[in-house]
C-alpha positions in Angstrom: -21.6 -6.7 -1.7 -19.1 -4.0 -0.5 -16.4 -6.4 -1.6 -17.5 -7.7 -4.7 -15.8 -4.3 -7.0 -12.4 -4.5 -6.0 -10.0 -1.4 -6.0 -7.8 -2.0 -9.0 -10.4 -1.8 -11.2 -11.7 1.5 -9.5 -8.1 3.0 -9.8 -8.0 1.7 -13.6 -11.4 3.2 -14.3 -10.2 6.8 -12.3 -7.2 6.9 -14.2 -8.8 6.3 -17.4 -11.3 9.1 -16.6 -8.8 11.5 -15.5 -5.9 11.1 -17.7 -5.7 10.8 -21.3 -4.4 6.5 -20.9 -6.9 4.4 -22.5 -7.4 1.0 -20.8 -9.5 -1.6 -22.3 -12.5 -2.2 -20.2 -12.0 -5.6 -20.0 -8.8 -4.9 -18.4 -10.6 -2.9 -16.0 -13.4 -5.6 -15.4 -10.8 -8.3 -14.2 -9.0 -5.5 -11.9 -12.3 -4.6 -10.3 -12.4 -8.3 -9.3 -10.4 -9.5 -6.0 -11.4 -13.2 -6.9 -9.2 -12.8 -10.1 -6.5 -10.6 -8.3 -6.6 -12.8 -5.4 -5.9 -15.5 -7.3 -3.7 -14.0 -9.4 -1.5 -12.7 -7.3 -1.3 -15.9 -5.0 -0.1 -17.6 -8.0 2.5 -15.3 -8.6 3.6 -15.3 -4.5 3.6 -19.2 -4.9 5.8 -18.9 -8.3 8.1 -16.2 -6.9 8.6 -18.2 -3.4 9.9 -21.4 -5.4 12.7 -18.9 -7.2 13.7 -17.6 -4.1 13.7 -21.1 -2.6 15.9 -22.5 -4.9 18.2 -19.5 -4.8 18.5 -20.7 -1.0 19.0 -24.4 -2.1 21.4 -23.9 -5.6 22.8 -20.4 -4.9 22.0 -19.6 -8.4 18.9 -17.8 -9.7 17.0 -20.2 -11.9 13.4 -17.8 -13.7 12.5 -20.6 -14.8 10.7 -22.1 -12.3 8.5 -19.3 -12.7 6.5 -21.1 -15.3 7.4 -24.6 -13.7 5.2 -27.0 -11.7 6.0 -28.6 -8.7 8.2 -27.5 -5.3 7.3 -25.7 -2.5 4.8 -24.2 -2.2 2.1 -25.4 -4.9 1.6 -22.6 -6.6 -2.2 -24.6 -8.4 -2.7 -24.8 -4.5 -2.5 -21.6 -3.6 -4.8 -20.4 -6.7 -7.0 -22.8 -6.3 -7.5 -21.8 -2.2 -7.0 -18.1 -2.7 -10.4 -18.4 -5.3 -12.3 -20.4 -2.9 -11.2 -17.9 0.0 -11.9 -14.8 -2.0 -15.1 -16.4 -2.8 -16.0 -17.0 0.8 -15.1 -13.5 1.8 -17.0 -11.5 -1.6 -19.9 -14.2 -1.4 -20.4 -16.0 1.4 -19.9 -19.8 2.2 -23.7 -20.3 1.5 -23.7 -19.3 -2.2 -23.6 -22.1 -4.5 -20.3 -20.5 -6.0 -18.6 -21.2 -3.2 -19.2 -24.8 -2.4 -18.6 -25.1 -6.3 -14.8 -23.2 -6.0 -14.7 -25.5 -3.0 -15.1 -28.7 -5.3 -12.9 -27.6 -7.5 -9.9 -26.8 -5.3 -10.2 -30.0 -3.1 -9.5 -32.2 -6.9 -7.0 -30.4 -7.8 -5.1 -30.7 -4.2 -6.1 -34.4 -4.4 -4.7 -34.4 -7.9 -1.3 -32.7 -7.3 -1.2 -35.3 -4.3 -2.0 -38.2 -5.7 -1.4 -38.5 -9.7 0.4 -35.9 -10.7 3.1 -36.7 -7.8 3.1 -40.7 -8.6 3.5 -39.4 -12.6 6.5 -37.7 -11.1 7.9 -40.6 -9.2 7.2 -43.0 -12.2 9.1 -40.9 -14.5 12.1 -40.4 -12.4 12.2 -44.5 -12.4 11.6 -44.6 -15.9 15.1 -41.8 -16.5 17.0 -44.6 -14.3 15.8 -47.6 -16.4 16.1 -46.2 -19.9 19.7 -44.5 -19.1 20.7 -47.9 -18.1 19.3 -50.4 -20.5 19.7 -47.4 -23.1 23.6 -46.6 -22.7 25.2 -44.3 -25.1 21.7 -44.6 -27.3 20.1 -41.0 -29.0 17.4 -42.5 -26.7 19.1 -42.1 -23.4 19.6 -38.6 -24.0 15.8 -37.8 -23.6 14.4 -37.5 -19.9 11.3 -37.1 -18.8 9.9 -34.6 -16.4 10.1 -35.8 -12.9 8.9 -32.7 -11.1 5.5 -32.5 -11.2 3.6 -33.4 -8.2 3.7 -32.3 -4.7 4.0 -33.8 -1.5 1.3 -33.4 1.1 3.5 -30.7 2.6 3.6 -28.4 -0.4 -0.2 -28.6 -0.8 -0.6 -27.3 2.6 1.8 -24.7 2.3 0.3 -23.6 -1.1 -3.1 -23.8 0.9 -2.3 -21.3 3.2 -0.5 -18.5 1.4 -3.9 -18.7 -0.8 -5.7 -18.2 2.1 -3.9 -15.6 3.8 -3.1 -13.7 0.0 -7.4 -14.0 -0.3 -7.8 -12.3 3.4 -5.4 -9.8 2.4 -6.2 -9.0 -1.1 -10.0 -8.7 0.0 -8.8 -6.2 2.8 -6.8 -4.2 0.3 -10.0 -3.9 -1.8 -12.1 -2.6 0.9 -10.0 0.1 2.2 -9.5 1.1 -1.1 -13.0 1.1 -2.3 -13.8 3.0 1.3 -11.4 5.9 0.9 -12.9 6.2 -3.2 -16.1 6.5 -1.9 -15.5 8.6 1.2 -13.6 10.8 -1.3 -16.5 11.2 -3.7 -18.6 12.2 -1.4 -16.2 15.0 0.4 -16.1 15.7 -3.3 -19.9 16.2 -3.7 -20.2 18.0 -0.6 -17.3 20.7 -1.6 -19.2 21.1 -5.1 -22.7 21.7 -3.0 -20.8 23.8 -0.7 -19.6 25.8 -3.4 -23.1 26.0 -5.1 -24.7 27.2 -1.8 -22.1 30.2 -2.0 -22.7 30.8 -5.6 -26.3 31.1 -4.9 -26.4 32.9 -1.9 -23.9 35.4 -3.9 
């Protein structure tokens, strides 16, 4: 239960309080999740690794692979995983959401496994046989997309980093959440203090 508001949303909500910034409470709603910022932000380690990846590989900085699929890690892997973990953590593994996140993760590993890579390997024969038979044609000229499946390899990669981003997302939030409420109620007791003075006065 402790982990189920996360601290984003607390911040959002003490900012908004305090200061004159106005943030929409949905906004704030989704923050004071850590299943959405866990999953959230392992997506966006998963995207971010395959830039930095290729860097390594190409030597040249390619952002778009930031809104790519395929490569290492799987970034739907690591989403996927890193909602099921955060789920686990906030929920526990005997609530029905979890064994559904659960369901729903395992598919779409199988899925980047199986037919979306086969889709991939398909279409890279496909480029070969239509570039040969199709020589100097408009026709030739148009490939299709051969990276978008994973290996087996890349799953489990993308697997893990959702897994360990969950863990440390859900840590985050509970610190967080523990020095809010420790500092409300130093804050409560310094306003009774003060009170007590008042009155005794």
């Amino acid at each position: 239960m402790f982990l189920q508001n996360g601290a984003f949303g607390t911040a959002l909500m003490s900012v908004t309080a305090t200061a004159k910034v106005k943030i929409s409470p949905f906004v704030a709603t989704l923050a004071a999740n850590p299943t959405f910022v866990s999953a959230l932000c392992a997506w966006a380690v998963a995207q971010s690794t395959k830039v930095f990846l290729n860097f390594c590989v190409e030597r040249k900085w390619d952002f778009r692979i930031l809104f790519s699929c395929g490569g290492m890690p799987s970034s739907h892997s690591a989403l996927c995983t890193a909602l099921t973990a955060s789920v686990a953590i906030c929920h526990g593994v005997a609530d029905s959401l979890f064994l559904v996140c659960l369901g729903f993760t395992l598919i779409v590993m199988y899925d980047a496994i199986g037919v979306r890579r086969h889709a991939g390997m398909q279409a890279q024969v496909l480029n070969v046989i239509v570039e040969d038979l199709f020589q100097g044609h408009p026709i030739s000229q148009r490939k299709l997309k051969e990276l978008l499946g994973h290996t087996p390899s890349q799953v489990f990669a993308g697997a893990l980093l959702g897994i360990l981003v969950a863990w440390r997302c859900s840590q985050v939030c509970a610190t967080s959440l523990l020095g809010c409420h420790i500092g409300h109620i130093v804050s409560l007791l310094g306003k009774s203090r003060i009170s007590m003075f008042v009155y005794i006065l």
